[in-house]
C-alpha atoms as a printed R data frame, in Angstrom:
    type eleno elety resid chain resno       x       y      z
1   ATOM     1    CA   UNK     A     1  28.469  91.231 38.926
2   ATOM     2    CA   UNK     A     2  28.709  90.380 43.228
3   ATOM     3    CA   UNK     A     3  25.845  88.049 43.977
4   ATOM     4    CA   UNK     A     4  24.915  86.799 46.984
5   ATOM     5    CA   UNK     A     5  23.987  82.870 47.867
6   ATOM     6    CA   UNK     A     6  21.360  82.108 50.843
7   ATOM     7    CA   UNK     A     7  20.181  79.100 51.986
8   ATOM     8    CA   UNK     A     8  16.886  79.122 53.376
9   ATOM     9    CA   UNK     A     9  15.223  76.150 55.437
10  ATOM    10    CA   UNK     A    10  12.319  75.151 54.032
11  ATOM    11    CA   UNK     A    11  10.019  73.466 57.200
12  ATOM    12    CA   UNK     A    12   7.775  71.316 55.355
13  ATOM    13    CA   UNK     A    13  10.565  69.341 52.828
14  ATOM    14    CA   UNK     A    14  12.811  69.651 55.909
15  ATOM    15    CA   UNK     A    15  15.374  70.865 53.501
16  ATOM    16    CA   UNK     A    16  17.794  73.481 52.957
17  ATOM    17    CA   UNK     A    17  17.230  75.375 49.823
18  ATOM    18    CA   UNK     A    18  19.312  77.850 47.296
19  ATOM    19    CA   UNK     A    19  18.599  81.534 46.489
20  ATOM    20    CA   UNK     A    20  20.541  83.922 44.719
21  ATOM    21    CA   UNK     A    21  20.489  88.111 45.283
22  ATOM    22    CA   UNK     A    22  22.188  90.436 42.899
23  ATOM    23    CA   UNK     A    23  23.573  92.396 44.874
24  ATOM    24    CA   UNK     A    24  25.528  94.803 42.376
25  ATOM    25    CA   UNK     A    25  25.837  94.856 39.190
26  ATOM    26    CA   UNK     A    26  28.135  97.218 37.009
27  ATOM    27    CA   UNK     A    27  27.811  97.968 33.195
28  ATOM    28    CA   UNK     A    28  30.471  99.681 32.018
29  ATOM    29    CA   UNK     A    29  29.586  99.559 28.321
30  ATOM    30    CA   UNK     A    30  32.179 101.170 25.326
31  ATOM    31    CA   UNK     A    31  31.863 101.589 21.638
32  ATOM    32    CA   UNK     A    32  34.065  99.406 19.468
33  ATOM    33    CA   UNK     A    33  35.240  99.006 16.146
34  ATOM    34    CA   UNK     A    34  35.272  96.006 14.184
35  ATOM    35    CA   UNK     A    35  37.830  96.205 11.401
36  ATOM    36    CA   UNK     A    36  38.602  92.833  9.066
37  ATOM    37    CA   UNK     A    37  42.264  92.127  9.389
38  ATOM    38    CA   UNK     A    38  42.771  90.941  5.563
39  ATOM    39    CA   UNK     A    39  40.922  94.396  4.192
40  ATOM    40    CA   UNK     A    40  41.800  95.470  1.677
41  ATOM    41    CA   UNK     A    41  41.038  99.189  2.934
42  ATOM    42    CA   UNK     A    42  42.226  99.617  6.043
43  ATOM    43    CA   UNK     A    43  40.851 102.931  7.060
44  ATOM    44    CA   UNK     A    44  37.337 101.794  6.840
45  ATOM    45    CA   UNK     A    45  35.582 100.068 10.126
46  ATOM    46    CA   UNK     A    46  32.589  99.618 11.745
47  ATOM    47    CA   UNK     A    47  31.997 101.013 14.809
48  ATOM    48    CA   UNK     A    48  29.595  98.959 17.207
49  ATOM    49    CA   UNK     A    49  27.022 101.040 19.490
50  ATOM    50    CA   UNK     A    50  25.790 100.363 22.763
51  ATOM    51    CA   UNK     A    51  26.709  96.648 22.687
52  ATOM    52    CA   UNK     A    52  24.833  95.291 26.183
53  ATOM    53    CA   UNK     A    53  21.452  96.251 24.623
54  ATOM    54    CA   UNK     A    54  22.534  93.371 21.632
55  ATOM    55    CA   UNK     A    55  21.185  90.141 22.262
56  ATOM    56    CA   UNK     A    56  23.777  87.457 22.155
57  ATOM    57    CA   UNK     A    57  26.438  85.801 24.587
58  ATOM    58    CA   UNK     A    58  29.350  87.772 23.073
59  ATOM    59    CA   UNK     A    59  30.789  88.126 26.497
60  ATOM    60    CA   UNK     A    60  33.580  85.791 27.776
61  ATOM    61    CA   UNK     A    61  34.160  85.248 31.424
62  ATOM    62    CA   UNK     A    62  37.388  86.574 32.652
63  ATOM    63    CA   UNK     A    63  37.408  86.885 36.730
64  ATOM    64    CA   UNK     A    64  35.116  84.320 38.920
65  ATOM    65    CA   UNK     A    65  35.486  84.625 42.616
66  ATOM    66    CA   UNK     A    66  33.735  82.666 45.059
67  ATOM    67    CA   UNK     A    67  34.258  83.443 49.024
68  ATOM    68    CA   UNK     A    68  32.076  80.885 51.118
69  ATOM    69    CA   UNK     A    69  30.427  82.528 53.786
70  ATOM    70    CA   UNK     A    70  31.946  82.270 57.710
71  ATOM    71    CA   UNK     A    71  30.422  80.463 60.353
72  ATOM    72    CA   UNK     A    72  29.974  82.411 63.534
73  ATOM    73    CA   UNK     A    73  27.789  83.159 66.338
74  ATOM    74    CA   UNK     A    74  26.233  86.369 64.854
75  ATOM    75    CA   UNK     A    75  25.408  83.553 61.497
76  ATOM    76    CA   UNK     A    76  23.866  81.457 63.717
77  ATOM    77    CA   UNK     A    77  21.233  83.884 65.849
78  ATOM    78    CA   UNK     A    78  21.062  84.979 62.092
79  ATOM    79    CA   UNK     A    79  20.038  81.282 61.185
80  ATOM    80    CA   UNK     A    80  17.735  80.789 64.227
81  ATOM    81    CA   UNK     A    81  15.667  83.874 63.772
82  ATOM    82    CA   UNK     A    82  15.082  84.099 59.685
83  ATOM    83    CA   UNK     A    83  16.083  80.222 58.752
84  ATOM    84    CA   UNK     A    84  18.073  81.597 56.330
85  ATOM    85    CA   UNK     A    85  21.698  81.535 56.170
86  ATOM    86    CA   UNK     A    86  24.200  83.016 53.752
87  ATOM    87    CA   UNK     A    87  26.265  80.530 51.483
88  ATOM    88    CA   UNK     A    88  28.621  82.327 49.505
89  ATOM    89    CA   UNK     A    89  29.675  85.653 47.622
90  ATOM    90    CA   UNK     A    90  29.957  85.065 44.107
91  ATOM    91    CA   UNK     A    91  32.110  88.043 41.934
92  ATOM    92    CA   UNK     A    92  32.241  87.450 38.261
93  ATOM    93    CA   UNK     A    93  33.525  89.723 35.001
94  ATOM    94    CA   UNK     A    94  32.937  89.201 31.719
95  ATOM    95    CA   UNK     A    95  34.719  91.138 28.755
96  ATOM    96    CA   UNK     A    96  34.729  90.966 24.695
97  ATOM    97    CA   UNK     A    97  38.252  90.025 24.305
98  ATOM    98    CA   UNK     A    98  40.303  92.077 21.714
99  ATOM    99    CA   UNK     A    99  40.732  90.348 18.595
100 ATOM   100    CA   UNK     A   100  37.322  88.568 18.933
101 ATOM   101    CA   UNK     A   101  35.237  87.691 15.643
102 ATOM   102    CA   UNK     A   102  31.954  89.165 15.732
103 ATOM   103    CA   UNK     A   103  29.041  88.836 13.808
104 ATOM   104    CA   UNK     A   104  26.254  92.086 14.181
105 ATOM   105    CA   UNK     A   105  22.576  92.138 12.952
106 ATOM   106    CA   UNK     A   106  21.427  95.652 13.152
107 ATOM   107    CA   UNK     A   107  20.651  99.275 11.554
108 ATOM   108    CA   UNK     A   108  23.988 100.002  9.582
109 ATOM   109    CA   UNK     A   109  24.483 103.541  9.338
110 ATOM   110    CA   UNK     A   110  26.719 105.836  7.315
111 ATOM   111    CA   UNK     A   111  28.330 108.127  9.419
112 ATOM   112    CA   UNK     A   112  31.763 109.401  7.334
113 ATOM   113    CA   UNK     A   113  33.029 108.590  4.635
114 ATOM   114    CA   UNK     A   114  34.680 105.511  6.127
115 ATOM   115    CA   UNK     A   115  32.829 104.883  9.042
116 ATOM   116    CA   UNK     A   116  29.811 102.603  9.388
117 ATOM   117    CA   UNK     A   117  27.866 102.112 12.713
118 ATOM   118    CA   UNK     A   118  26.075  99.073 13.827
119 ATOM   119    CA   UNK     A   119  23.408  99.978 15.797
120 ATOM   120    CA   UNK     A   120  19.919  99.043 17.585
121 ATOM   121    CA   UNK     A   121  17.103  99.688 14.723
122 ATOM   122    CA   UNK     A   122  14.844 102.340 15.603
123 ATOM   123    CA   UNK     A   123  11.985 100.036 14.059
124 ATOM   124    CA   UNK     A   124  12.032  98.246 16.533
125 ATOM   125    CA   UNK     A   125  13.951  94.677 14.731
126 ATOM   126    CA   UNK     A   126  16.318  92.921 17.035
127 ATOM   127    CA   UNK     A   127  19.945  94.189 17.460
128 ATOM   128    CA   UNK     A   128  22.015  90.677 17.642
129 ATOM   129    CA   UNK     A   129  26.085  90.286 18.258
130 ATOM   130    CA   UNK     A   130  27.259  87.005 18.231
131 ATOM   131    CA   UNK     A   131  30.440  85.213 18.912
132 ATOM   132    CA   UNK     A   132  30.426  82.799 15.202
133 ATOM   133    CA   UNK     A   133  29.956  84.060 11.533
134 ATOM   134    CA   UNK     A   134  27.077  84.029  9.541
135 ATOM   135    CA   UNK     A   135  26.532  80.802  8.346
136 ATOM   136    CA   UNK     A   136  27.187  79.151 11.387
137 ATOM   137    CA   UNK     A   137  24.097  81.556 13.085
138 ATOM   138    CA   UNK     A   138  21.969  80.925 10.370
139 ATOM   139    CA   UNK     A   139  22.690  77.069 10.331
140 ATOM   140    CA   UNK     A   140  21.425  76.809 13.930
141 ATOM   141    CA   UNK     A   141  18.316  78.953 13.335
142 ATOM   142    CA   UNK     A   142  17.111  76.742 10.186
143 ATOM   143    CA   UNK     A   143  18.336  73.648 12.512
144 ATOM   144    CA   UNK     A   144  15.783  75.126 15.260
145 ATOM   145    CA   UNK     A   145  13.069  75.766 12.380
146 ATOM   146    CA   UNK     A   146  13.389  72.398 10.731
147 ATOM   147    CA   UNK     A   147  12.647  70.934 14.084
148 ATOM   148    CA   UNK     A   148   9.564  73.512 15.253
149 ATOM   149    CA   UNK     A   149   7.600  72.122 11.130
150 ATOM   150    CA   UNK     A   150   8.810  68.502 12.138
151 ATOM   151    CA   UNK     A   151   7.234  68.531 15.433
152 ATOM   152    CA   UNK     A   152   4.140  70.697 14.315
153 ATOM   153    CA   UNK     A   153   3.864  68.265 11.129
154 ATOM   154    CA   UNK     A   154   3.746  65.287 13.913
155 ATOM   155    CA   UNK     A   155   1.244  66.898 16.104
156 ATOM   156    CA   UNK     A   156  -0.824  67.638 13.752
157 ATOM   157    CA   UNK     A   157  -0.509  64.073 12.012
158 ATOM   158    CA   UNK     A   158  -1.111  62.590 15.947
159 ATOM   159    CA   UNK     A   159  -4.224  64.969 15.953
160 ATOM   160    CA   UNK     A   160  -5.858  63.792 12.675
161 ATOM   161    CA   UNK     A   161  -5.306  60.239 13.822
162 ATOM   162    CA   UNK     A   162  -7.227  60.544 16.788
163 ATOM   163    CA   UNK     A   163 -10.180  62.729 15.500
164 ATOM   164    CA   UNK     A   164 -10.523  60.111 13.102
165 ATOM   165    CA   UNK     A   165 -10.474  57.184 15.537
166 ATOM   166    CA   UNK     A   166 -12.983  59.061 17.748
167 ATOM   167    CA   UNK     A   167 -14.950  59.669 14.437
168 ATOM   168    CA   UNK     A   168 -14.686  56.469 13.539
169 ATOM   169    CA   UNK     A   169 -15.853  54.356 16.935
170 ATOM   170    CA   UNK     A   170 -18.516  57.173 17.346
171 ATOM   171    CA   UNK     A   171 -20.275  56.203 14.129
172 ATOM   172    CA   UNK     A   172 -19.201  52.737 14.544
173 ATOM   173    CA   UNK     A   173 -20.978  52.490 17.814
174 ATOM   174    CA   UNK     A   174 -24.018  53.713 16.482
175 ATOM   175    CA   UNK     A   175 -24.039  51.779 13.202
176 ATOM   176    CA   UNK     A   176 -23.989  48.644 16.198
177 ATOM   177    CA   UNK     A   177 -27.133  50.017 17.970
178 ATOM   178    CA   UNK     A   178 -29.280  50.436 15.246
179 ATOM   179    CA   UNK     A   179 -28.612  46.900 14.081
């Protein structure tokens, strides 16, 4: 990926602010297998299809390149006219280094006798590759669940409370007047 950074004046904070433009962006994208190294049958794998359509941060940075932007006279007409100057080129790479554990949620297919491929489900389910194993991935979805009934059990607890107290010194209030 080559982005581009601007900085753009912004007149009424008096201010400089940030902006980003993707310039370019390359996908080169190639099958894999994934074979366990303590199997006992070594000739059977998995082999992993289109892998950038997977959800997941499988990807490990490898190459980051910044290259600040030069001043000149051309950068500042540039500046005068628009307000907006450039900051910086940004060039990044990320790669699935070999020997990588992997976990994949997906369509399993049988495609040989000893090939399997993991790919996106054509019912439309999500295709997942992640970086940890199993248990670890499903630890930190129950972790996020757990949290989504606590706070839904509290809201609704906070909600009853208040009905009530509106119930309550709207009846109350009444019971006063008629006295």
């Amino acid at each position: 990926t080559t982005e581009e950074h601007w900085k753009y004046f912004n007149f009424a904070t008096r201010t400089w602010n940030s902006r980003r433009v993707n310039k370019k962006e390359t996908s080169n994208s190639v099958s894999f297998s994934l074979v366990s190294p303590e199997s006992y049958m070594p000739d059977v794998y998995v082999k992993v299809q289109n892998p950038l359509e997977a959800s997941g941060s499988i990807l490990e940075r490898v190459y980051n390149k910044v290259k600040r932007a030069e001043e000149g006279v051309a950068g500042l007409v540039l500046q005068a006219l628009s307000g907006e100057k450039p900051d910086a080129m940004v060039e990044e790479e990320e790669m699935l280094r070999v020997g990588s554990s992997l976990t994949g949620f997906g369509e399993v297919v049988l495609e040989g006798g000893q090939v399997a491929k993991l790919q996106a489900p054509k019912d439309g389910h999500q295709y997942i590759l992640v970086s940890s194993d199993y248990r670890s991935f499903m630890d930190r979805h129950e972790a996020s669940a757990s949290m989504w009934k606590t706070l839904t059990a509290v809201t609704g607890i906070t909600g009853a409370a208040l009905l009530a107290g509106a119930v309550s010194s709207f009846f109350g209030n009444k019971d006063e007047k008629s006295k």
